[in-house]
Each structure stands twice: as C-alpha cells, then as structure tokens.
N, C-alpha and C positions, 0 to 999 in steps of 0.2 A: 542502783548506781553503786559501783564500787569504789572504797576506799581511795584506788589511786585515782580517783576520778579528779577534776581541777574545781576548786571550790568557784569559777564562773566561766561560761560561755558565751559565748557571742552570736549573731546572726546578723549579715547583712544584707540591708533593706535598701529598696530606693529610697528618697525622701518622701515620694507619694505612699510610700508603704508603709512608712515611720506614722506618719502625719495618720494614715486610716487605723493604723495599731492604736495610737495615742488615743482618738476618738473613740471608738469603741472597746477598746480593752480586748482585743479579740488579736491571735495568731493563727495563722495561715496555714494549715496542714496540708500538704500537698498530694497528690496523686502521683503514684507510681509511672503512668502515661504522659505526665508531663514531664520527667528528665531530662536532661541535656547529653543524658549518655545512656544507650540503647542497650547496655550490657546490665545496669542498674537495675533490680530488681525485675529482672525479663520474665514477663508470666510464664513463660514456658523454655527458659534454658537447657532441658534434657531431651534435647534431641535425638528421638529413640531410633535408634539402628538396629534392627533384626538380625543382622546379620555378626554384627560384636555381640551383639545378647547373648547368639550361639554360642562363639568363641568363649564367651568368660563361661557361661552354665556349662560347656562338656569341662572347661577347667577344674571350674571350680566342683563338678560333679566328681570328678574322677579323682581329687584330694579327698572327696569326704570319703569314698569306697576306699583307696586305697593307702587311704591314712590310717595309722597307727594311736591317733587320741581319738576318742570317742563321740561322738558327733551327738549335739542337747537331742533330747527327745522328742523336740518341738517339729525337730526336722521329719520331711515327707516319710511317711512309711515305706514307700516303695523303696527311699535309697536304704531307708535301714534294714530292708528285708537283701537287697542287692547286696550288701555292708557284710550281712552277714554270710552268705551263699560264698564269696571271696572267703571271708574267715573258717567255718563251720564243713564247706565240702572239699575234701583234696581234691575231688573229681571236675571241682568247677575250674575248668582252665581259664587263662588269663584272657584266650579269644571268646570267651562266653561270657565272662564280665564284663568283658570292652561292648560286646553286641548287646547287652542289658542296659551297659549306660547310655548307647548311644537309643533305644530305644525309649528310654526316660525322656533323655534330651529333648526325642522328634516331640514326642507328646506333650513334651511342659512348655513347649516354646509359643503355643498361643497362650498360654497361661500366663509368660512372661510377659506377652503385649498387652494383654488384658490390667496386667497391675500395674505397667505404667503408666495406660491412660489413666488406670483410677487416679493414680497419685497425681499425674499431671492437671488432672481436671480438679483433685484439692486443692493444688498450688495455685492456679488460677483463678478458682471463687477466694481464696483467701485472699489473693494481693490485688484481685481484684477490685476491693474496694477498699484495699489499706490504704493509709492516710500515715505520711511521714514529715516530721521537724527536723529538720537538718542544722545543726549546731556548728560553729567554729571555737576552737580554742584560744584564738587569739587573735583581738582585734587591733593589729596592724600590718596584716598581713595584703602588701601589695596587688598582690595578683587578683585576691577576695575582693578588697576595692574594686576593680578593675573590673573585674567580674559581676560580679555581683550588687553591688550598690551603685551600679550607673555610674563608672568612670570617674569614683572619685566626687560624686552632686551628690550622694546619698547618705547610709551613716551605718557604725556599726554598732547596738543596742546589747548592753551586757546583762544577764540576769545572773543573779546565784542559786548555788544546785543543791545546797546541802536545804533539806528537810520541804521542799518547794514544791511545783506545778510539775516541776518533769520527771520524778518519779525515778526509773532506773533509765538511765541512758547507755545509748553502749558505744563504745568507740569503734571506729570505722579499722578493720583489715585490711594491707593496701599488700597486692601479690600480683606474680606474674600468672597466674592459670586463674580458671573459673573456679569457684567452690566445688561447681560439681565435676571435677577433672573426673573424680575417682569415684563416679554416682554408682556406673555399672557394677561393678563386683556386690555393693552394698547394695542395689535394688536385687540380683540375684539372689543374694543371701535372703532378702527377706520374702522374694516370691516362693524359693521353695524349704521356705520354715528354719531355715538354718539360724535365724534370729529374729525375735519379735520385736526388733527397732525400726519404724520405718526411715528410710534411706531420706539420706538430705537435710533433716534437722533445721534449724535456722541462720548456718552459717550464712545462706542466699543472701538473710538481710543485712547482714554488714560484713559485706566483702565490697569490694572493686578494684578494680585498674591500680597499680602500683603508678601510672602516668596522675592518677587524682592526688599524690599523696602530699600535695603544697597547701590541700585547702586545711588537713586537720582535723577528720569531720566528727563529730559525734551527732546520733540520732536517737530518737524515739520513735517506735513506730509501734501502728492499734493496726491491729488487723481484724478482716471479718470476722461480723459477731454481732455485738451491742450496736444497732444501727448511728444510735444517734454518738456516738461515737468515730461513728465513719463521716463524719459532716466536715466542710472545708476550714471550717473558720472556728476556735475555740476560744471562749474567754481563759483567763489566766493572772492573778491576785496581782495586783497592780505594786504589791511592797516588796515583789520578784525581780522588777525590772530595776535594778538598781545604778546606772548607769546609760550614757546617752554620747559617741564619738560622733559627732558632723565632720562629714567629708571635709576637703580643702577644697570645693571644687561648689558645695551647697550654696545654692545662688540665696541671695539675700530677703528673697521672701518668702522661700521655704523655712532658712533657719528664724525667722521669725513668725511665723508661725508654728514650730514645733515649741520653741521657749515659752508663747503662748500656754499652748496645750497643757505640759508638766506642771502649770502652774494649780492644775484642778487636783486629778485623784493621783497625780505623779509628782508631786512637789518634792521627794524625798529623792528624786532622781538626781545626779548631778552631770552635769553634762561640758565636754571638752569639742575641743574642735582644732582639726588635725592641720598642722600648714608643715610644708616639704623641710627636710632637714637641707643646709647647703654645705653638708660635707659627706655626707652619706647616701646611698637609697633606702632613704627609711623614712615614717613619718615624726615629726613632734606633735604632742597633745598637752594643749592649753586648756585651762579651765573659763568656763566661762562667767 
C-alpha cells in the first residue's frame, strides 16, 4: 500500500451481509464472473486480429531494418541478419530488403498467433480463479448507498489500512480506453524478441470505465496460485474493523441485531447511523 494511500476504507454491505461478517469474522472475496461490469477484469480482452498483427509486425519490422539505433541482441536473428545485408551490402537494393522483410513477416505471422494464445490462455488460468475486495474511500457516498448496500437498509463498515489484513491495495484507474488499447505493438515486440517483457502487465487489474469513477474504488486482488487462497470467504483480525455506518433506511431489527453482534469479538467497533441532511444531498452520521 502506498504512502498516499487513505489511512481507512470502506465497503458496502447489505445488512444480511454485515450481520454474516459480524458472525463469522470472515470477508467475502469475490469472483471476477460475478461483476456488474463486463469490461472488469474480462478473461480475455485481447481480442486478437490477424490481420492488425500484420500491419503492426511489417511496421514495426521495417523500423528495426531500417533504423539507425541498434536493435538488443535478444531480437530474432533473422532481422539482424536482414539488419545487416541493408547496412553491410551497397548491392542489396532497397526492393530486396523490402522482399526479405516481407518474407519474415509471411513466416512469423503464425508465430504471432501462436504467442497470443499462449499469453491469453495465461491470462485466463490466472483471473480465472482470482479472488477480489473491492474497497471504497468514502463512506458517504450516495450512489454506494444506493448501489451497493441495498438502497440505503444496509451499512458502510470502515477498517484501517495502515500495518492491517490488506496488505498492499491499489487504487482503481478510471480512463476512456481499455488498458489494452496499445496491447498489439507490445505483444509484437515481444513475439519477435525485440524485448523480453511480456506485454500487458497488470494494468488489467485496476483499470475501468472513467463512467465507474463515483464509487472511489481501491482493491486487493490474489490471483492463481496458493489454492486456498483463491477460497470465497476470508477471515480477517476483528481490531481492523474499526467502525460501523447503518444506513438511514436499516429496519429495526437488523440494527438490532448487528449492535447485538459487536458486543462479542467487535466491541471496539463504534458505530453511527446515517439520517438525510435537510438542507443538502448528503447524509449525517450519529453515533450510536
């Protein structure tokens, strides 16, 4: 978690969701397949086009022959033999270059389908069984209400971040394009050696929609690996959860039974509950 990170976060629960947290000590890590937005960590966003592949590899082939900086070593030997024939022979004219690169091109172009499936079939077992907590920054946020705690019956649960259960969280990027606007040149690059970084990285996990950007999000996310780490349900040190906001809306015998609960391993909790401002849209929060 980084410095400018906010020393506490929120997440909002229904009050049946408050109420099964309270009880078991346990947070809900969710599945990639259950989101509300299809664009959200999509197992397979790199939708691979054969035919752009072309376009960017004779580009990008035809910068590294007939560029001027030296292309890493890592790169295919073929272009650096091409690379050189351009440099080394006056006699290799510029239509026998061009018919060399394009002959590379024909040939590396199943090579280039070949390494995106790989990579897409990585991406897949990975998020396939990632498991994500979804955070808010600030629990008064109207629309989170509304959303997410059941219209205002539910509640929003604050823990603190510094030295706690969550570890490093990362704040959510909210943009107009995909992460992977600019996948193709960098998967080129690394099918034919021109850089040993494989393309994509982890922006995937926290980007979205510039349209999300009211909720605030910060996450945690475990990816494939440590099985029992991919499990739905996680405990989490009960001296974390330092705070408790009940909706304006929490019927009378949920918030009595949650007041119940915190009296056990949560008694350090302190807990408010929200009624409408009448001069504003905004909420107030009382102590209870």
């Amino acid at each position: 978690m980084s410095d400018q990170s906010p020393k506490t976060l929120c997440k909002y629960v229904t009050a049946e969701g408050l109420i099964n947290i309270l009880e078991t000590g346990k947070l809900k890590w969710s599945a990639p397949r259950t989101f509300n937005d299809p664009f959200d960590l999509a197992l397979n966003p790199w939708k691979f086009c054969l035919e752009e592949y072309g376009e960017v590899l004779f580009k990008r082939v035809t910068e590294i022959i007939m560029g001027h900086k030296k292309p890493p070593s890592t790169t295919h030997q073929v272009l650096l033999t091409i690379r050189r024939l351009r440099i080394n022979e006056p006699n290799a004219t510029t239509e026998k270059v061009k018919r060399k690169i394009n002959e590379y091109c024909s040939a590396h172009m199943q090579n280039g389908k070949t390494a995106h499936a790989q990579y897409a079939k990585k991406i897949q077992n990975s998020l396939g069984s990632a498991r994500v907590l979804c955070l808010a920054e600030r629990h008064s946020n109207l629309l989170m209400w509304a959303h997410y705690a059941n219209s205002h019956e539910g509640a929003a649960i604050e823990f603190q971040c510094q030295g706690n259960f969550l570890g490093r969280v990362e704040k959510i990027i909210y943009q107009k394009d995909l992460p992977t606007k600019n996948f193709m040149p960098k998967l080129v690059d690394y099918a034919i050696g021109f850089t040993n970084s494989e393309p994509g990285g982890t922006q995937h996990l926290i980007t979205k929609s510039c349209h999300w950007k009211y909720e605030q999000e910060y996450r945690l996310t475990r990816l494939a690996g440590d099985k029992s780490k991919n499990e739905e349900y996680h405990e989490f040190p009960a001296k974390d959860l330092v705070r408790i906001y009940l909706g304006c809306k929490v019927s009378e015998q949920n918030e009595e039974e949650i007041l119940s609960l915190i009296k056990g391993d949560f008694k350090q909790v302190k807990v408010e509950k929200a009624s409408t401002n009448q001069k504003e849209f905004k909420l107030d929060f009382n102590p209870i």
